[in-house]
C-alpha positions, -999 to 999 in steps of 0.1 A, spaced: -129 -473 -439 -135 -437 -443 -150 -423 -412 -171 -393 -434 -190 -420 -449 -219 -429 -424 -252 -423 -412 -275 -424 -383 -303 -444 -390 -331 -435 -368 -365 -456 -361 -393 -429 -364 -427 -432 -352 -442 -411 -378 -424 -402 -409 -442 -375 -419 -433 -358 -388 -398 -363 -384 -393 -355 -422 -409 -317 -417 -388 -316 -383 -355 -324 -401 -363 -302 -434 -371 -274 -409 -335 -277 -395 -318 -275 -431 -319 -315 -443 -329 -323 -472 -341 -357 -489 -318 -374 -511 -322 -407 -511 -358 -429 -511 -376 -397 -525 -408 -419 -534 -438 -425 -516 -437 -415 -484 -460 -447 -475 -425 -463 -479 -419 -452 -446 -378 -446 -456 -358 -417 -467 -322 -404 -463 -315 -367 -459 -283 -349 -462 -271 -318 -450 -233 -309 -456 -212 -338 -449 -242 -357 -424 -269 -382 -435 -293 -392 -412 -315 -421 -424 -355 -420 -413 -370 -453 -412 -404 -461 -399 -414 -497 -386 -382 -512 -404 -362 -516 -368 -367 -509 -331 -333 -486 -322 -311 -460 -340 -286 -479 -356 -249 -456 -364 -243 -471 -407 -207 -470 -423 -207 -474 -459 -178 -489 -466 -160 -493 -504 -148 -527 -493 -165 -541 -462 -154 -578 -467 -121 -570 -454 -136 -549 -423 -157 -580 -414 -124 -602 -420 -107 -582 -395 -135 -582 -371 -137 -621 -375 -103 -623 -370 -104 -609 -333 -134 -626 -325 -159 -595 -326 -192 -612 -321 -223 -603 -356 -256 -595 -345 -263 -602 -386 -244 -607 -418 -255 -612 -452 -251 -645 -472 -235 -622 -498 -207 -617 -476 -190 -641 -485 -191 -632 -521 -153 -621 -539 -181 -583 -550 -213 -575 -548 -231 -556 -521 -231 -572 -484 -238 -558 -451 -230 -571 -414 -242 -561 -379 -220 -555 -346 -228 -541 -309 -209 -521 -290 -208 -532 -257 -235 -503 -244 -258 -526 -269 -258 -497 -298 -264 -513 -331 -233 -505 -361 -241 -520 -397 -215 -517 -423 -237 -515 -456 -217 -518 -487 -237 -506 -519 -214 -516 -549 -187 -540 -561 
């Protein structure tokens, strides 16, 4: 897994707000650029994303975009780290997948893997 690829995924209570707030310290958008009334969008600055998502979940939530998060989850499995979720896909040999732990102060960590 390579550490430089994550994101804090923050639940906003107004996206509008916390877009301006986060352009005005130097982010920019780069991903989920449409309508705003999407109530998403990721912004990058250097080597840190930070994800704004309105109404999609309760708590920040620290993301790790794995290239092949199958055999992270097999590891995890394998010493008995307990999911909060996982996608059906997971088991899939490609694909995308994603899967959900907690660290034991309760903080949220989803691996999201985007491509094959």
């Amino acid at each position: 897994m390579n550490p430089n690829n994550h994101s804090l995924s923050l639940a906003v209570k107004d996206i509008r707000t916390s877009l301006t707030f986060y352009e005005n310290i130097g982010f920019e958008p780069v991903e989920g650029t449409g309508p705003i009334e999407d109530n998403w969008i990721i912004m990058s600055k250097g080597h840190s994303k930070i994800g704004l998502f309105q109404d999609m979940f309760e708590e920040n939530i620290i993301t790790f975009n794995p290239e092949d998060a199958r055999s992270i989850y097999r590891d995890l499995k394998s010493k008995d780290v307990t999911f909060l979720m996982e996608s059906e896909s997971i088991q899939d040999k490609n694909g995308p997948c994603h899967f959900c732990i907690v660290d034991p102060d309760g903080n949220q960590i989803l691996f999201d893997q985007h491509n094959d």
